[in-house]
C-alpha positions as CSV (number, residue, x, y, z in Angstrom):
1,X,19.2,-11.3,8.1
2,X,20.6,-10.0,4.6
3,X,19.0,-13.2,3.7
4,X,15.9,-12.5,4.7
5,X,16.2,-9.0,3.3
6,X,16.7,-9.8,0.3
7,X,14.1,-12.6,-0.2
8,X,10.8,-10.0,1.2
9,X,12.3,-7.9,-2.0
10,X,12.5,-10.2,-4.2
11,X,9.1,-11.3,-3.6
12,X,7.8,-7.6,-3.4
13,X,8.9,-7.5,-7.0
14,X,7.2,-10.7,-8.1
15,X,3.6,-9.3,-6.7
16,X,4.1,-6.1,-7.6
17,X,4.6,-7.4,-11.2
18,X,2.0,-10.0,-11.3
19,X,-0.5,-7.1,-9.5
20,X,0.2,-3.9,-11.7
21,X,0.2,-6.4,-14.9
22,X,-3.3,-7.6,-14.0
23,X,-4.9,-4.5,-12.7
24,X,-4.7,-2.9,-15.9
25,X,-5.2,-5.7,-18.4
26,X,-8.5,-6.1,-16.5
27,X,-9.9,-3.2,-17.1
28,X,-8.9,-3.2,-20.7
29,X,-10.2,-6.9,-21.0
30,X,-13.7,-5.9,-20.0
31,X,-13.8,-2.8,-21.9
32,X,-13.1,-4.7,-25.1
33,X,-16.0,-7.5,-23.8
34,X,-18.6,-5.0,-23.2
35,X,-17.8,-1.9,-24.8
36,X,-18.8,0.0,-21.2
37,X,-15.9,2.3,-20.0
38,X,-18.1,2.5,-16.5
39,X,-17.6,-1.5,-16.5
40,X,-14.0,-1.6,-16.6
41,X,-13.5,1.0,-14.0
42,X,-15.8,-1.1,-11.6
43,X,-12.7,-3.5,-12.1
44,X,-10.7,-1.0,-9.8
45,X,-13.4,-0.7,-7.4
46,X,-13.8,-4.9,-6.9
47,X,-9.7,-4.7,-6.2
48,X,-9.7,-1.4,-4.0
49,X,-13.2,-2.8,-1.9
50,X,-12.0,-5.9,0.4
51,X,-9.7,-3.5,2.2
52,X,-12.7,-1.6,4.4
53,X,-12.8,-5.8,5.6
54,X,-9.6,-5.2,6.6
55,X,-9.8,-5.4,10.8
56,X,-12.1,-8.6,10.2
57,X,-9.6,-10.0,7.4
58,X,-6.7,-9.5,9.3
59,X,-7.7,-11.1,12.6
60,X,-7.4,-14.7,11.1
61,X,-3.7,-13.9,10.6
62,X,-3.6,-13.7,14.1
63,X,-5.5,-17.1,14.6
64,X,-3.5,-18.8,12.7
65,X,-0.3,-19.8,11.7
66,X,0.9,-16.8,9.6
67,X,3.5,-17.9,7.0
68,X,1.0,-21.0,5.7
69,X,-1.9,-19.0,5.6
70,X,0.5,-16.3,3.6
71,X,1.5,-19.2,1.3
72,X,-2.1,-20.4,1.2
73,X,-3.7,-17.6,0.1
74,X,-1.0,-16.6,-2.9
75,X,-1.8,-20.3,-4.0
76,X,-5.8,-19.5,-4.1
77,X,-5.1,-16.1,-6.0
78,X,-3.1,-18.4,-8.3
79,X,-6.1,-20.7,-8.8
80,X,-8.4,-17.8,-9.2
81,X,-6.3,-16.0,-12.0
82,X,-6.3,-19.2,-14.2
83,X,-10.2,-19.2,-13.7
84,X,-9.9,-16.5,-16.4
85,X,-9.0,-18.9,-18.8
86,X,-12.7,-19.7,-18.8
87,X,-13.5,-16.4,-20.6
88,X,-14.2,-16.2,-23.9
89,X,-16.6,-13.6,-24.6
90,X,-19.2,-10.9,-23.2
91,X,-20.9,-13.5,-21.0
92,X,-18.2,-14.6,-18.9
93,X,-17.3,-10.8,-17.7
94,X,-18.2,-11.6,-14.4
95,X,-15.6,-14.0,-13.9
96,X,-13.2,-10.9,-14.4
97,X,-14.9,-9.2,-11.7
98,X,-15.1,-12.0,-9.2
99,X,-10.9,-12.5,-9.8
100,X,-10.8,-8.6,-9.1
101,X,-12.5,-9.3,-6.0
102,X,-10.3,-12.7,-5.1
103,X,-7.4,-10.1,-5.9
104,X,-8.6,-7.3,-3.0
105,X,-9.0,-9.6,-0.5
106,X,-5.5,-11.2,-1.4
107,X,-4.5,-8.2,-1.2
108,X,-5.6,-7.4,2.1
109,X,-4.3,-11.0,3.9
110,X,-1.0,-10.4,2.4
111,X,-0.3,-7.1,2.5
112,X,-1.2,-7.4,6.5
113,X,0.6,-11.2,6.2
114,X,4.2,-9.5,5.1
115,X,4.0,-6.6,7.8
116,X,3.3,-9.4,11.1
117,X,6.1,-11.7,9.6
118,X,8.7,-9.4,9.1
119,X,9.6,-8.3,12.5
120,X,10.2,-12.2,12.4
121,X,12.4,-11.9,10.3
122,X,14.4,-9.1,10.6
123,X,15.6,-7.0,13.4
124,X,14.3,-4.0,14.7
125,X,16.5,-1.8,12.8
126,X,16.8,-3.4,9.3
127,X,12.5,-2.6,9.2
128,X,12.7,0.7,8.1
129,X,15.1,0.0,5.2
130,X,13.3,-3.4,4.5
131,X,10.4,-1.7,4.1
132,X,11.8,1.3,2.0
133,X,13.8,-1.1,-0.3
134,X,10.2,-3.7,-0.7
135,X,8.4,-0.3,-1.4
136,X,10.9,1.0,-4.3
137,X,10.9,-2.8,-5.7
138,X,6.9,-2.4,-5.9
139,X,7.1,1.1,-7.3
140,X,9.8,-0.2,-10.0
141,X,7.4,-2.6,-11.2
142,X,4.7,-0.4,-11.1
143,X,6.8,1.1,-14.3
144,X,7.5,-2.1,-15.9
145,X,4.4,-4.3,-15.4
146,X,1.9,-2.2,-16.7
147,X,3.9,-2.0,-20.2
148,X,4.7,-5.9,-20.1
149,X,1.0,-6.6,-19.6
150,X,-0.3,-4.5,-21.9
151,X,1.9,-5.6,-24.3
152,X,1.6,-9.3,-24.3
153,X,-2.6,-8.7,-24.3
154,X,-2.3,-7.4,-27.5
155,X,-0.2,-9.9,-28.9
156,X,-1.6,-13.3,-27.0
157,X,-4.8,-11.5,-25.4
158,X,-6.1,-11.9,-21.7
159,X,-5.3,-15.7,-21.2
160,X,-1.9,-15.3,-21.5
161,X,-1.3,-12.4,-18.9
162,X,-3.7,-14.7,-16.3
163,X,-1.3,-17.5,-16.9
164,X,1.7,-15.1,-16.0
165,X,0.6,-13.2,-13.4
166,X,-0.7,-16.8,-12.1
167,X,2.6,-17.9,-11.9
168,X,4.1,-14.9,-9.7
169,X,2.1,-15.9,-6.6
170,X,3.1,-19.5,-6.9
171,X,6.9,-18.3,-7.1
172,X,6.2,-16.0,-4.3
173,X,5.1,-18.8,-2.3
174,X,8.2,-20.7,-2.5
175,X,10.1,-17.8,-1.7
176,X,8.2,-17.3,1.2
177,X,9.5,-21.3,2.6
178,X,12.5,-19.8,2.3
179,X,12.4,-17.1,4.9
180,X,13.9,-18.2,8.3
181,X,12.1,-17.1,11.1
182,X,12.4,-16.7,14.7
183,X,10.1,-18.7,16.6
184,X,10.0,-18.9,20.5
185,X,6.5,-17.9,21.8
186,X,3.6,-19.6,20.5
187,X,2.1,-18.5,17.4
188,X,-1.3,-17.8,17.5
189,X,-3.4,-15.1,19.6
190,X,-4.4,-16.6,23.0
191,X,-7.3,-14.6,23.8
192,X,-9.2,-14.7,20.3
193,X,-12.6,-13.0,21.9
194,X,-10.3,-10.0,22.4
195,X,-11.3,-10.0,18.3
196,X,-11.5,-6.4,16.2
197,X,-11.8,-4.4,19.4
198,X,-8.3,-5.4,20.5
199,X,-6.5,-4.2,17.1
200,X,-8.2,-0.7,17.4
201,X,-7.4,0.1,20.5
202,X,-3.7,-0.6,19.8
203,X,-4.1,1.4,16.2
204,X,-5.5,4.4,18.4
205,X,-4.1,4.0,21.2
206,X,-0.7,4.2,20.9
207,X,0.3,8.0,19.3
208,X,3.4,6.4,18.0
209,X,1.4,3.8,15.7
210,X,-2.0,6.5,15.0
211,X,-0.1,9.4,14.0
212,X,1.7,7.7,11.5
213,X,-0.8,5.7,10.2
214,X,-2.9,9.1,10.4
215,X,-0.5,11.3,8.3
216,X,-0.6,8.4,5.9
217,X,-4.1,7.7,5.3
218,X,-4.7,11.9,5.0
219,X,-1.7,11.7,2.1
220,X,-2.9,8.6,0.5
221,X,-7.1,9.9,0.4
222,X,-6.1,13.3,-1.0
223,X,-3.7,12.0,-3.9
224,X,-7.0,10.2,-4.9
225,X,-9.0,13.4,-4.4
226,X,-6.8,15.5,-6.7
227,X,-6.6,12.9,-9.4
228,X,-9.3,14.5,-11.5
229,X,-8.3,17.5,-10.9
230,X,-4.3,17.0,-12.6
231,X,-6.9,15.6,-15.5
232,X,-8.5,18.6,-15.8
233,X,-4.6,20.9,-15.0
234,X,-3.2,19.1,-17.7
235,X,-6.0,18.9,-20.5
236,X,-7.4,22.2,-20.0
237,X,-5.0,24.6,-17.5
238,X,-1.7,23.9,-19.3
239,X,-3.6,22.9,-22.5
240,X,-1.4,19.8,-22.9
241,X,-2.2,16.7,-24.5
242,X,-3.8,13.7,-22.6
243,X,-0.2,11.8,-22.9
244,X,1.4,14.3,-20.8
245,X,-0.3,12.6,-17.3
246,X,2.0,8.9,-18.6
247,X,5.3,11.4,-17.7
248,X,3.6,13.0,-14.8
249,X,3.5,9.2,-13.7
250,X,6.8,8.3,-15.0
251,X,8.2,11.3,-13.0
252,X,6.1,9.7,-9.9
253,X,7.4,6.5,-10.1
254,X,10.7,7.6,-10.4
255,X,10.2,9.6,-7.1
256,X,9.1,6.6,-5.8
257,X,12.0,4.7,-5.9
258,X,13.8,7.9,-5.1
259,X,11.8,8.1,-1.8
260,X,12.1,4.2,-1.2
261,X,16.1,4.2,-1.3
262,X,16.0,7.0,1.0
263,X,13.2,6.3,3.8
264,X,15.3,3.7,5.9
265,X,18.0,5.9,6.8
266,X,15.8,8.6,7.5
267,X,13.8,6.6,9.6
268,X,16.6,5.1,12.0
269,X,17.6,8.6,12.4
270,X,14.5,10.7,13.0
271,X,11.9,7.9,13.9
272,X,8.0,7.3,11.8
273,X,6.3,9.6,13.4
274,X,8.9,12.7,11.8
275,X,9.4,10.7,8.6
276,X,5.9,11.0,8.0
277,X,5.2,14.2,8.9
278,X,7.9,14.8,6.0
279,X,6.3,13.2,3.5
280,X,2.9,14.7,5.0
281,X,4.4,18.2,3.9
282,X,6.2,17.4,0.9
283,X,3.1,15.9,-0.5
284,X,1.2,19.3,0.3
285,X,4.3,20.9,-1.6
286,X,3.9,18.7,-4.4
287,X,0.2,20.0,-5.0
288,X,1.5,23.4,-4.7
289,X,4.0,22.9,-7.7
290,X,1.0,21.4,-9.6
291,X,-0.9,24.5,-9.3
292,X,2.1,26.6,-11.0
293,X,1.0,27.5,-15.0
294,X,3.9,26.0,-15.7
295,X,4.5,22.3,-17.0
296,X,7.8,21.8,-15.5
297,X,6.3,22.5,-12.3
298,X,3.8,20.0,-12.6
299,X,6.7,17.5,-13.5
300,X,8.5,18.2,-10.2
301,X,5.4,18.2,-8.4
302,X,4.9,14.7,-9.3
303,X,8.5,13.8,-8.5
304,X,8.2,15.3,-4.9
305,X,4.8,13.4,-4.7
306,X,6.4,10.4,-5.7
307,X,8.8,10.6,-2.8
308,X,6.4,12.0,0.6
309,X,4.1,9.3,-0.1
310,X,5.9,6.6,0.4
311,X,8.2,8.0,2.9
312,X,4.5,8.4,5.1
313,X,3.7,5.0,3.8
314,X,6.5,3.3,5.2
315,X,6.7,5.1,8.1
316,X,3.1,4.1,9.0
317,X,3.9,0.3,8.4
318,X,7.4,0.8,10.3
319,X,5.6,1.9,13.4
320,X,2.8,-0.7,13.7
321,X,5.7,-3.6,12.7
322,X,7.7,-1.9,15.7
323,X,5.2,-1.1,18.8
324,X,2.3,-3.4,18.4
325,X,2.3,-6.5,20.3
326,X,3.1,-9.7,17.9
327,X,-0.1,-12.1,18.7
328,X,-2.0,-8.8,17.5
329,X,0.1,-7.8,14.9
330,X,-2.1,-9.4,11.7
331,X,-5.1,-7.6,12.6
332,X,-3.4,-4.4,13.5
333,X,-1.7,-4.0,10.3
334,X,-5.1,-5.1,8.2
335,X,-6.7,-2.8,10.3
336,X,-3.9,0.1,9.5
337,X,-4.0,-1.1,6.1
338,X,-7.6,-0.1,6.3
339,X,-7.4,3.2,7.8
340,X,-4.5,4.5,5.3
341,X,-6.7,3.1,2.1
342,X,-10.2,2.8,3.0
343,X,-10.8,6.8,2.5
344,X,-9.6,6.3,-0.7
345,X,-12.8,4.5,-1.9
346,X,-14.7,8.4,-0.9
347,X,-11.9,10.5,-1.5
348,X,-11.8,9.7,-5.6
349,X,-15.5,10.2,-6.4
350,X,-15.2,13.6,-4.3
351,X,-12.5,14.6,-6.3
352,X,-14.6,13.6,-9.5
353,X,-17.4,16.2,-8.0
354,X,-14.7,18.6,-6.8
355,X,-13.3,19.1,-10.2
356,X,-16.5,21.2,-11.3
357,X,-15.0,23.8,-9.7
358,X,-11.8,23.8,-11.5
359,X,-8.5,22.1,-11.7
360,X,-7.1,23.8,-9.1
361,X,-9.2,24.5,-6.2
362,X,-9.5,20.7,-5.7
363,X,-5.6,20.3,-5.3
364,X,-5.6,23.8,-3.1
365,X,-8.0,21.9,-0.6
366,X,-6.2,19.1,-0.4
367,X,-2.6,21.2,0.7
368,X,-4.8,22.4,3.1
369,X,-6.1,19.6,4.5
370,X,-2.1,18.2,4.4
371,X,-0.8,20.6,6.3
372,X,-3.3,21.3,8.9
373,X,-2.8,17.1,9.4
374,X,0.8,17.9,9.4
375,X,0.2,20.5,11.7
376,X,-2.2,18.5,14.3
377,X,0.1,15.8,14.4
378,X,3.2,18.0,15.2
379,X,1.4,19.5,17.9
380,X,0.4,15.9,19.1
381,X,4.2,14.9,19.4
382,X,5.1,17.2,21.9
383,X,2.3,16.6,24.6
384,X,2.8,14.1,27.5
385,X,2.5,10.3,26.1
386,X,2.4,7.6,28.5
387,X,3.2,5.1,25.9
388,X,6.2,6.8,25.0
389,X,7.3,6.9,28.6
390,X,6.5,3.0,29.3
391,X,8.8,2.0,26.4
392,X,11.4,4.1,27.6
393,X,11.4,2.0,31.1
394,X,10.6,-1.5,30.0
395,X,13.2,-3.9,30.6
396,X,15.7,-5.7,28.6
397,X,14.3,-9.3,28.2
398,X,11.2,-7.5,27.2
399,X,13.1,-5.8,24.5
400,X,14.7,-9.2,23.8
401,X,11.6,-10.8,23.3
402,X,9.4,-8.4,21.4
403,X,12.2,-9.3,18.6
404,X,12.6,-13.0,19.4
405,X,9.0,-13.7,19.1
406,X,7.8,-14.9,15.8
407,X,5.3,-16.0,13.4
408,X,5.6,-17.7,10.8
């Protein structure tokens, strides 16, 4: 299993890389081609999109053999980067946006791909610090790749980063044949006309898969909501320069990887639901700091950010790898995947039309809307669940094959 372990890390760091490299470098790319700031951000937008097709997405994980369609789609995202070699001025800028799109809906199909094959993989209770160790390695890179990208655009320009972050899928790919996996029940879903319906009635079904995946998608919308308001904190509240928000996302990133290391231990000992409650709250804590006149407040606030957001991240992905049923498991975590990033294609233009108000009321709403998700969801734990109560009484070879049974 340390095997294993160690290979879903490594390739967390190889598409983390190859992803943060890109994202940026594409929006610079097509600012430089068109001159239109509102172009380049659209970049974003064609990358964040595909996920609302996330329940439809993921069920042909579930229809198929997982691990080659996994492998198959990192070789297509390769194939679609090197179609930017066919740029060469203003009037190839679509083919930027169309890769941004092919890079969403990668995005998507893998994302969902990596959470139905590692309960495959790994036991029961290595997922929680898999997962915390494969979300530190993404927020590490998150740090470095941007830089690296950046960097090598302005000395070899856009072709070279395609070629680079064309060749991290491929190596991904390989490492993925390398993962041993389990595989005693058959791998594909049986009932297929089941379809979308199937994967939300499991997401909201079971509280100990919706709360999570709840407190994460209420944490994940509002740190887009308040992003324009820590613009308008920094530049005109604490009247610091524009370069302050790279150490406010230094300081994130570092509580990232902070929060990453830390989120497996916590979450064999307290369980997702109360890990992300945590992280619910010490998000809402975080935006408190950040509405303190004081800069070194707004440092820590991005530290403690940095670490409740992934601890409700991983906790949301820890729960659906552990209670949903494996043939459903691709669209269920698509369709997770969905509900904790979907808002965030509303919550950032809100926050752009929030921030009239001010810097800070913005980031006061969203505490509010933290805790009282925080507070819903504690209240929720302690009533009656018959889930809860049929997991406590199912048998032993159940439990022995909800582990045994793969997909891969």
């Amino acid at each position: 299993m340390r095997r294993n372990a160690s290979l879903f890390v490594a390739i967390s760091m190889l598409s983390g890389f190859g992803g943060s490299a890109m994202a940026l470098v594409s929006g610079i790319w097509i600012l430089d081609l068109s001159g239109s700031a509102g172009l380049a951000a659209l970049a974003g937008l064609c990358v964040y999109a595909p996920v609302l097709a996330g329940p439809w997405l993921g069920g042909l994980l579930d229809r198929a053999s997982r691990r080659p369609l996994v492998i198959a789609v990192n070789l297509m995202l390769a194939g679609a980067l090197l179609a930017l070699l066919a740029v060469r001025g203003p009037g190839q800028t679509c083919v930027i946006f169309v890769v941004s799109g092919a890079y969403g809906v990668s995005y998507v199909l893998i994302d969902a791909g990596e959470t139905a094959l590692l309960p495959s993989a790994l036991s029961v209770a290595e997922l929680g610090a898999v997962n915390g160790w494969r979300s530190s390695a993404q927020e590490g890179m998150k740090l470095v790749a941007p830089l690296a990208g950046t960097g090598l655009y302005a000395w070899q320009g856009g072709h070279a980063v395609a070629v680079l972050s064309a060749a991290m899928p491929i190596l991904v790919a390989v490492l993925y044949l390398a993962v041993r996996l389990n595989r005693t029940a058959p791998e594909r879903l049986t009932r297929p006309d089941r379809g979308l319906r199937a994967g939300l009635s499991v997401l909201a079904g079971q509280r100990s898969i919706r709360v999570p995946v709840l407190l994460a998608g209420v944490s994940i919308a509002m740190s887009g909501f308040v992003t324009a308001a820590l613009y308008t904190i920094v530049s005109t509240d604490l009247r610091l320069p524009t370069t302050f928000l790279g150490v406010l996302a230094s300081a994130q990133g570092a509580g990232s990887i902070l929060g990453g290391i830390m989120v497996g231990r916590l979450l064999s000992r307290w369980g997702p639901v109360s890990v992300g409650l945590a992280g619910t709250v010490l998000f809402a804590v975080s935006c408190l700091a950040r509405c303190l006149p004081w800069w070194q407040a707004t440092v820590a606030g991005a530290l403690v950010a940095g670490v409740g957001l992934p601890w409700t991240l991983v906790a949301a992905v820890t729960a659906v790898q552990t209670y949903t049923p494996v043939a459903l498991l691709g669209r269920v975590a698509a369709t997770a995947n969905t509900a904790m990033f979907g808002p965030l294609v509303l919550a950032i233009p809100l926050g752009s039309v929030a921030v009239h108000l001010g810097g800070r009321p913005p980031v006061l709403a969203a505490t509010a809307l933290c805790l009282a998700a925080a507070t819903a969801s504690a209240r929720d734990r302690w009533l009656p669940s018959n889930t809860t109560r049929r997991r406590h009484h199912r048998s032993p070879a159940n439990d022995h094959d909800r582990q045994t049974c793969a997909t891969g």
